[in-house]
C-alpha positions as CSV (number, residue, x, y, z in Angstrom):
1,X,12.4,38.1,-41.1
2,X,9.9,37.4,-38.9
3,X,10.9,37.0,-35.3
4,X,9.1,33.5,-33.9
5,X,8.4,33.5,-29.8
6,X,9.5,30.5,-28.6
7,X,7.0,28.4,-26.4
8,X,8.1,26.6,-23.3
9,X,8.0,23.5,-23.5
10,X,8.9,22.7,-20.1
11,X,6.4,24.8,-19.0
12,X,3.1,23.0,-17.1
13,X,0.5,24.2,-15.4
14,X,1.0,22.6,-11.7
15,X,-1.7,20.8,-10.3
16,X,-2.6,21.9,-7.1
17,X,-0.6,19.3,-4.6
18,X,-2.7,16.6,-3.1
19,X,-3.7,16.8,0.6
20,X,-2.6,13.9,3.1
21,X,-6.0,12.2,2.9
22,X,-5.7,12.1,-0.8
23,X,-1.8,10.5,-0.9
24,X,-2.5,8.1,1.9
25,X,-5.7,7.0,-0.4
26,X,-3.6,6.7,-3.2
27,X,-0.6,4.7,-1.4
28,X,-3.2,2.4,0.3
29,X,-5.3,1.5,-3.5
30,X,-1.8,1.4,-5.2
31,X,-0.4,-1.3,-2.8
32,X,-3.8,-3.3,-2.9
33,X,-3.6,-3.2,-6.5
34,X,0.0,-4.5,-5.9
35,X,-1.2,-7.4,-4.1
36,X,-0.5,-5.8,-0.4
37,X,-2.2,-5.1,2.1
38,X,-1.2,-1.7,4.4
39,X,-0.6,-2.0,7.9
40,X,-2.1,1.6,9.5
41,X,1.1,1.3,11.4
42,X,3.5,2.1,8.5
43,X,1.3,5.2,7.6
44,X,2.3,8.1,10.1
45,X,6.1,6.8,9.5
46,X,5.5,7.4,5.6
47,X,3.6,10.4,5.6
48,X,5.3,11.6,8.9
49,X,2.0,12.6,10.6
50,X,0.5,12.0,14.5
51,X,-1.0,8.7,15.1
52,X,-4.6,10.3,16.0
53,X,-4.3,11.9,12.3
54,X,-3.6,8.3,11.1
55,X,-6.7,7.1,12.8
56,X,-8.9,10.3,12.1
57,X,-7.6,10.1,7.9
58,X,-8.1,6.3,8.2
59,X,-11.8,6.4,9.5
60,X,-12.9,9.0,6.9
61,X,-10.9,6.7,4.3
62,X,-13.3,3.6,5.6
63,X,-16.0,6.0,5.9
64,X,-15.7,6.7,2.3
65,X,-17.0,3.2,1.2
66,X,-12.9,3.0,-1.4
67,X,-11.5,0.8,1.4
68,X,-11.9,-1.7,3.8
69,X,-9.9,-3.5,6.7
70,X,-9.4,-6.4,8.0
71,X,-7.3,-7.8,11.4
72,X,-3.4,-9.7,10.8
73,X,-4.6,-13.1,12.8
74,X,-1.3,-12.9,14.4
75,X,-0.4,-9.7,15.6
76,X,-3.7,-8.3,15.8
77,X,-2.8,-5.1,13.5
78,X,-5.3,-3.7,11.4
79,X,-4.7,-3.6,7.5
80,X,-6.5,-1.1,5.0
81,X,-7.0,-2.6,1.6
82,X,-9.7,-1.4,-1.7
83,X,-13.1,-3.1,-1.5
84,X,-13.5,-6.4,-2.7
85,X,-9.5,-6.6,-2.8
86,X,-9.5,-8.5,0.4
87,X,-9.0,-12.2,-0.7
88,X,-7.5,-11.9,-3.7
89,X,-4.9,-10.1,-1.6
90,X,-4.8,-12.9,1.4
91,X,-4.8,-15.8,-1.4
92,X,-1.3,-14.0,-2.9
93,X,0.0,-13.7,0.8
94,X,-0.9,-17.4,1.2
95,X,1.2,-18.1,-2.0
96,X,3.9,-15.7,-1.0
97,X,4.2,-17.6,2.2
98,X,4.5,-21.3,0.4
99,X,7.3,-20.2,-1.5
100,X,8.9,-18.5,0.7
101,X,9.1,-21.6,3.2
102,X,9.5,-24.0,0.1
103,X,12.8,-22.1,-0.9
104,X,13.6,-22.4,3.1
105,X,13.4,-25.8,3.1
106,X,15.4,-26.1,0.2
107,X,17.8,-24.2,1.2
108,X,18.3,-25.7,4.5
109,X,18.0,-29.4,3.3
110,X,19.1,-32.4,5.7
111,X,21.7,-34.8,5.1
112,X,20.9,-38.2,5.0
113,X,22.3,-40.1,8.0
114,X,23.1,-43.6,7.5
């Protein structure tokens, strides 16, 4: 009998792991392509890195030409999306926000007073 090596299934050549620029890319064209923008806020709490890192990464990111940003009209923050995401993005917020207050008002429904 012939004796039959086994191969290794489970066995993969690793990829080398992706820098920070390259996984706050991703995260940033993965939530656009959610329908979200990302507030540069919530990035050095994800990725657990300086705030001057976040604004060094997120200037090379813009830099780049893959994403743009835009200002919340509220607070002031600045939001990273992909290019030419922007509006659809803001139209989905706009829905998001009329049915969110529609259930509200639903919910919380006056009586009628007589």
């Amino acid at each position: 009998m012939s004796e039959r090596r086994r191969s290794f299934r489970k066995f993969q050549k690793r990829e080398p792991s992706l820098t920070t620029e390259q996984k706050i890319e991703k995260f940033v064209l993965r939530n656009s392509d959610n329908g979200y923008f990302t507030k540069i806020s919530t990035i050095p709490y994800k990725f657990e890195i300086s705030e001057s890192k976040t604004w060094d990464i997120v200037g090379e990111l813009l830099g780049n030409g893959t994403l743009e940003s835009i200002h919340d009209e509220i607070t002031g923050e600045m939001k990273l999306c992909r290019v030419d995401k922007r509006y659809s993005i803001m139209n989905l917020e706009k829905k998001r926000k009329q049915e969110k207050y529609k259930t509200n008002k639903k919910i919380t429904k006056p009586k009628k007073q007589n």
